[in-house]
C-alpha positions in Angstrom: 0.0 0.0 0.0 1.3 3.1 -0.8 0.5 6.6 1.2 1.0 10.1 -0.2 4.4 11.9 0.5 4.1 14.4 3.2 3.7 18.2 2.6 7.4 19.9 3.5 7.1 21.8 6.9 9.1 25.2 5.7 6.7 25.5 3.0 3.3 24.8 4.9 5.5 27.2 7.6 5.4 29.6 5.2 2.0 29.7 3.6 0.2 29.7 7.1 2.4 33.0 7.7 1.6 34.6 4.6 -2.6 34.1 5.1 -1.8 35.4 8.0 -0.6 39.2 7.3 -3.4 39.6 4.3 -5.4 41.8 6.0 -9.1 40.6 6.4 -12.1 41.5 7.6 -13.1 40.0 10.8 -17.0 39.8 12.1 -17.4 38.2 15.3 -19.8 35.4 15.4 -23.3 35.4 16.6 -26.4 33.4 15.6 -26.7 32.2 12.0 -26.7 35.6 10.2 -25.1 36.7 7.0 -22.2 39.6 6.2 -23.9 41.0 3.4 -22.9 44.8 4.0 -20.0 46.7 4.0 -18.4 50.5 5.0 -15.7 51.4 3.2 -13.2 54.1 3.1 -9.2 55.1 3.5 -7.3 56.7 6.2 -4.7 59.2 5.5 -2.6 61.7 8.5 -1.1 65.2 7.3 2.1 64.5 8.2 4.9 64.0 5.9 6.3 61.2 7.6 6.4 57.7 6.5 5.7 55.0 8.7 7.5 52.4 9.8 7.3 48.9 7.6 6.2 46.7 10.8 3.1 49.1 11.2 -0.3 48.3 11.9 -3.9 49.8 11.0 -6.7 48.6 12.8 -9.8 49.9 11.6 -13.3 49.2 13.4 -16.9 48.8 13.2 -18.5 49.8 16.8 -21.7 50.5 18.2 -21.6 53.8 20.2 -25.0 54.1 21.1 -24.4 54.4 25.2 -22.8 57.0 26.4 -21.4 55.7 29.4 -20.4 51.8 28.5 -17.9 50.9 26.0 -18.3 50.1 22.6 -19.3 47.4 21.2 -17.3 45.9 18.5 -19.2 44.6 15.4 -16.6 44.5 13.0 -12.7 44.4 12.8 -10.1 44.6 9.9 -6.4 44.8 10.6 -3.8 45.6 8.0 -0.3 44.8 7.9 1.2 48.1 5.9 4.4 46.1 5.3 6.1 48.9 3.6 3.1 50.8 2.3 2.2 54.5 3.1 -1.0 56.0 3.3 -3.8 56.3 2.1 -4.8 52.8 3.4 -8.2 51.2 1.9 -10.6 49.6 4.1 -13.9 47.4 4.1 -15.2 46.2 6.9 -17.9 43.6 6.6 -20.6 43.5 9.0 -23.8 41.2 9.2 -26.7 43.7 8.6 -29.4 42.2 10.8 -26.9 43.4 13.9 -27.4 46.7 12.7 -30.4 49.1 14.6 -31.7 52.2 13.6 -32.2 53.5 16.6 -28.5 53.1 17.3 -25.5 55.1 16.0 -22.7 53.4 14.7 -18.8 54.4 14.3 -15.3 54.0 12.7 -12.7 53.9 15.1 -9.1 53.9 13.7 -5.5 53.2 15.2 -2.4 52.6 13.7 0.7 51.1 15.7 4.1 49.9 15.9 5.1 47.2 18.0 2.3 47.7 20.5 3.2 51.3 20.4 0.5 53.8 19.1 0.9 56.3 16.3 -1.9 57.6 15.0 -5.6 57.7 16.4 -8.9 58.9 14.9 -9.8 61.2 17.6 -13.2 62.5 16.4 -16.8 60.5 15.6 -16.7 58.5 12.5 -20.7 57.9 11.9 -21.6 55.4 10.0 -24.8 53.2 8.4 -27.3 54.7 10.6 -29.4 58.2 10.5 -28.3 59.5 7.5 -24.9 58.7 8.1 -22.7 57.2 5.1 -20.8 54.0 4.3 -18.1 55.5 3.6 -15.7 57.5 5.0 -12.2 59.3 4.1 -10.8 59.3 7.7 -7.6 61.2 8.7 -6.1 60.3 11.9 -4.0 62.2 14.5 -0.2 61.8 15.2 0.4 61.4 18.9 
């Protein structure tokens, strides 16, 4: 009997590494719906400073509706710039029977370096609900 030659460590190494820093969208899990909708945008600062090649953007999908509780996250895309300067693209998925109209929903942005924050958006991104759009051209703050 004869069973099929093994795959090589190093490469399977290497491909689990690379689907790892594509940057994807990430919707937490709850119930059986569907990610049919999206908000889109880029992010840009107005500094004329390029950023390191090990940064990261994390761009996210959060309910803000109460005031004095903490957001709650509803979807999540990190991107490994890996060289790359701004603008940055983003789409964050989202399953649209989470979303209610009653609530107001935001873009939160942060970009970092080794655990080591750069640039924050520091005002209210609205999104999806009340009028708000689906997409947004975000520029974030150097700290």
């Amino acid at each position: 009997m004869s069973y099929p030659k093994p795959f090589p460590r190093g490469l399977l190494s290497l491909v689990l590494f690379l689907a790892g820093c594509t940057s994807t969208p990430v919707v937490p899990a709850t119930g059986t719906g569907t990610t049919t909708s999206k908000v889109t945008g880029s992010i840009t600062y107005r500094e004329r400073i390029a950023l390191p090649p090990s940064a990261v953007v994390t761009v996210k999908l959060v309910d803000v509706s109460l005031a004095d509780a903490p957001a709650v996250l509803i979807g999540e895309q990190v991107i490994a710039t890996a060289g790359r300067q701004v603008p940055f693209e983003f789409a964050l998925a989202y399953d649209a029977s989470r979303i209610q109209p009653s609530h107001t929903y935001a873009v939160q942005v942060r970009i970092e370096d080794g655990g080591k924050l750069l640039f924050i958006s520091d005002t209210v991104n609205r999104v999806i609900t009340r009028d708000a759009p689906t997409h947004l051209d975000i520029v974030v703050r150097r700290i």
